[in-house]
Structures are given as structure tokens and as C-alpha cells.
C-alpha positions as CSV (number, residue, x, y, z in Angstrom):
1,X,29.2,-5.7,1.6
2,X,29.3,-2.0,1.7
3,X,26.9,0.2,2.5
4,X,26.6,1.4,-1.1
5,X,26.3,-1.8,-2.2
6,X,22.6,-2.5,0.2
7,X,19.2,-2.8,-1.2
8,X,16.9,0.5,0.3
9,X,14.8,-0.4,3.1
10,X,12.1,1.8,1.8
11,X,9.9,-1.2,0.1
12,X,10.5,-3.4,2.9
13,X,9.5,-0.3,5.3
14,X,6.3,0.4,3.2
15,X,5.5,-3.6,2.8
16,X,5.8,-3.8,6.8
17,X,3.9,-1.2,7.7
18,X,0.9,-1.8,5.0
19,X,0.8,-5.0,6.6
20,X,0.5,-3.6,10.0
21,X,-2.1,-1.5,8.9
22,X,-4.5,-4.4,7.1
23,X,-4.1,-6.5,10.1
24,X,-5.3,-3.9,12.6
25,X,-8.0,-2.5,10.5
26,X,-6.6,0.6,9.4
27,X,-6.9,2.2,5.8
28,X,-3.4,2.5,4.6
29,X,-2.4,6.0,2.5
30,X,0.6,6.7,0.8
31,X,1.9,10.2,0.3
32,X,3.8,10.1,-3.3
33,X,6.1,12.9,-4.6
34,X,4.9,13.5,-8.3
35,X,6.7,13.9,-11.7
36,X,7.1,12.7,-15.2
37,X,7.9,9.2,-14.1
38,X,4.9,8.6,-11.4
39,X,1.5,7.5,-13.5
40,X,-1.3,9.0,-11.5
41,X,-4.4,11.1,-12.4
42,X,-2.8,14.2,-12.5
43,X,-6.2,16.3,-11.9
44,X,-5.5,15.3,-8.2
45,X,-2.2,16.0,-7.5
46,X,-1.6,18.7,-5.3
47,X,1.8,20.7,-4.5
48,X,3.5,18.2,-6.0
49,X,2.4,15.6,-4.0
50,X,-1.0,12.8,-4.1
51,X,-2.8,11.1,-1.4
52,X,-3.7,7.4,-2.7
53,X,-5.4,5.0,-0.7
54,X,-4.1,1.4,-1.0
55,X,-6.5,-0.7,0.8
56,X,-7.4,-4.3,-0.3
57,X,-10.9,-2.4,-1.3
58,X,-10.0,0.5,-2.9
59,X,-7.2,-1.4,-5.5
60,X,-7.3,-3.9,-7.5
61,X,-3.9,-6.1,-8.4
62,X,-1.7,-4.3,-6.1
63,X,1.8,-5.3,-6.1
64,X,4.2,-3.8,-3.7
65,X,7.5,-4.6,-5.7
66,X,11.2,-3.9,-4.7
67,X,11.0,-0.8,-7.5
68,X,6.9,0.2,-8.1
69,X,4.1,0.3,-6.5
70,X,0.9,-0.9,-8.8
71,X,-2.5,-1.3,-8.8
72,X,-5.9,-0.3,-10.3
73,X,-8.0,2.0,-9.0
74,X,-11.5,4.1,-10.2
75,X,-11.1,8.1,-9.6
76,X,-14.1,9.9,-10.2
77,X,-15.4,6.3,-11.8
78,X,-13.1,6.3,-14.7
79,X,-10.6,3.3,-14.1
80,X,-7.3,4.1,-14.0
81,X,-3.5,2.1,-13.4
82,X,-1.4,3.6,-10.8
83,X,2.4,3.5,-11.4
84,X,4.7,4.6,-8.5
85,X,8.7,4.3,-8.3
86,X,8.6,3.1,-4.8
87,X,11.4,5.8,-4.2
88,X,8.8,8.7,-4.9
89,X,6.9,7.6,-1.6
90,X,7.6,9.6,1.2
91,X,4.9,8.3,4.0
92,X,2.8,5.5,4.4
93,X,0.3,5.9,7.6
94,X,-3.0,4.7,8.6
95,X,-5.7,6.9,7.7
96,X,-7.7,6.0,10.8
97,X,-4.7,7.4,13.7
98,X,-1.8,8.8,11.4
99,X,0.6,6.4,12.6
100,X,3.2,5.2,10.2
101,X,6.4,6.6,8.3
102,X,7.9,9.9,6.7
103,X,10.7,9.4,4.2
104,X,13.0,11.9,2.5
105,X,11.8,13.0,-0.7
106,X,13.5,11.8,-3.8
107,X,16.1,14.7,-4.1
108,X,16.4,14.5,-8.0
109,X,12.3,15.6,-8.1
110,X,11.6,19.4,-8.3
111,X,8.5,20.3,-7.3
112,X,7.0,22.9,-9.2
113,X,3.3,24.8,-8.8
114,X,0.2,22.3,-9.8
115,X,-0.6,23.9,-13.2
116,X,3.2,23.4,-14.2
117,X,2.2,19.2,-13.8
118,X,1.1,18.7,-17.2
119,X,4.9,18.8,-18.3
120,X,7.5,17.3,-17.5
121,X,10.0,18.4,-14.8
122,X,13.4,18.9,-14.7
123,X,15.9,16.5,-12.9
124,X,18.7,18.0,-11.1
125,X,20.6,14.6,-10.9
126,X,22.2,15.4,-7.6
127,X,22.4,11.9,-5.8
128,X,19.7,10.3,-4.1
129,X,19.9,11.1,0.1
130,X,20.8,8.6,2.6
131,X,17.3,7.3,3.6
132,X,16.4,8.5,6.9
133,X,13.0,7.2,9.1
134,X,11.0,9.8,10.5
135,X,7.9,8.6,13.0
136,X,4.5,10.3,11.7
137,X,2.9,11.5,15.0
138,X,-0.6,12.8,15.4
139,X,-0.7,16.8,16.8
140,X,-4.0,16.9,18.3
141,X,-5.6,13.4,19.2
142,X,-9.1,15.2,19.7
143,X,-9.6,15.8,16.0
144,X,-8.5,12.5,15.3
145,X,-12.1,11.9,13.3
146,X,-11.8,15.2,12.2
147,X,-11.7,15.3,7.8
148,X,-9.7,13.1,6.0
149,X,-7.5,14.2,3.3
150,X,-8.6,13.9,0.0
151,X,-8.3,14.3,-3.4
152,X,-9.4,17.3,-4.9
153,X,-12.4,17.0,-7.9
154,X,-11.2,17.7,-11.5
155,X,-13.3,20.6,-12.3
156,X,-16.4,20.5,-14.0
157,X,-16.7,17.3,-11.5
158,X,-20.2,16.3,-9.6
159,X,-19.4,15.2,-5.9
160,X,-16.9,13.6,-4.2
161,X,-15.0,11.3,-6.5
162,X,-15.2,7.3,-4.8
163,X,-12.6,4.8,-5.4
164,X,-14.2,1.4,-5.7
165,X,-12.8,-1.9,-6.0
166,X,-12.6,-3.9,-9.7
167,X,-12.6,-7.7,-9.9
């Protein structure tokens, strides 16, 4: 079997390591590269990109398939389904130390400013890259419980939108 022939090791990666990170007691986050095929609340996407927690509490039927990620999951209250091409995610670390895993971007994705979300983007079609691993590292291990990313309110929002976990 050739090598362009091979399944990615992407969902396997992100399976793994969300695995690792429920066992240990970590809060798992995925880092997802948005456009017109990822369903997420686009009110929290920033530079292109969205912060989701995928902990056992905060979704609700997640399945961590081959080609999507899925779940439910309440921003701001309002229930809402999450749709993710696994290939959109680039990192899946634990919330709680930042350990986990950077992967390139999906190349055919052009990021355009936050506004510019609300239509579609344009695909380049270039090829997708050779996946590469990169280890996420913490920088400064003395602001380790220093804020947490997270998403920013739609505005006209009260406080601090909470995701809570639906049965």
C-alpha cells in the first residue's frame, strides 16, 4: 500500500489524545479552522478559528468519527449541533496544562477577517499538506491557572455564555 493510498492519522491522533485527556481528568479543547463547511455558532469564531470544549459534560452525543466530529452543545443557552470535518482541526490539548497536539491547517481554507464569516470562503483547491505532528508545549508554567481561552459573547449578550450538558 502506498503512502497515498493510507487513511490520515488525524482522527486516530485526536481520539487518542481525548482519551488521554478524560482518563487523567483534563478538559479536552479542540482548536477548529472555520469556513463554509464547519457548523459552529459563528458569533464565536475568532480569526478564523474556535475554541470548543469537548468534555463528556459539556456535549451531548459526541461522536469522534473517521471524517466529523459531532455533538450537542448549549452556547449562550440556546442549544446548538456542532459539525466539524475532522480535517479542520488543528490541536486538541488539555485545557487544564496545554499538553496535546498542533496539526497543519487544512490548506484549501482561507482565512479571512471575522466579519467576512457570514459568507462563504473561497477554496483555493491546492492539495491537502502531508500531515505533520507538532507537540503543544506550555511557555510559562507559572501562569498555568492563569485565564482560559474562551469564546467571545455575541453582542448584546448578558455574562459569560455556559455550556451545559443535555440528556
Amino acid at each position: 500500500m502506498q503512502s497515498n493510498d493510507t487513511t490520515s492519522t488525524r482522527p486516530y491522533l485526536i481520539r487518542a489524545l481525548y482519551e488521554w485527556c478524560t482518563e487523567n481528568g483534563f478538559t479536552p479543547y479542540v482548536v477548529v479552522r472555520v469556513d463554509a463547511s464547519v457548523q459552529v455558532p459563528r458569533e464565536y469564531v475568532k480569526d478564523g478559528e474556535i475554541v470548543l470544549n469537548v468534555s463528556y459534560d459539556a456535549t451531548s452525543a459526541l461522536q469522534l468519527g473517521n471524517d466529523y466530529i459531532e455533538f450537542k452543545a448549549r452556547f449562550g443557552g440556546q442549544p446548538r449541533e456542532i459539525i466539524v470535518p475532522v480535517d479542520h482541526v488543528v490541536a486538541i490539548y488539555a485545557r487544564e496544562n496545554g499538553q496535546g497536539m498542533a496539526f497543519p491547517p487544512p490548506e484549501d481554507v482561507v482565512v479571512e477577517s471575522a466579519p467576512a464569516l457570514s459568507q462563504p470562503l473561497e477554496s483555493s483547491g491546492a492539495a491537502p499538506a502531508q500531515e505533520r505532528v507538532v507537540q503543544l508545549t506550555v511557555a510559562d508554567t507559572a501562569d498555568s491557572d492563569a485565564e482560559e481561552p474562551r469564546p467571545v459573547p455575541p453582542a448584546g449578550g448578558g455574562g459569560r455564555p455556559a455550556l451545559k450538558r443535555v440528556k
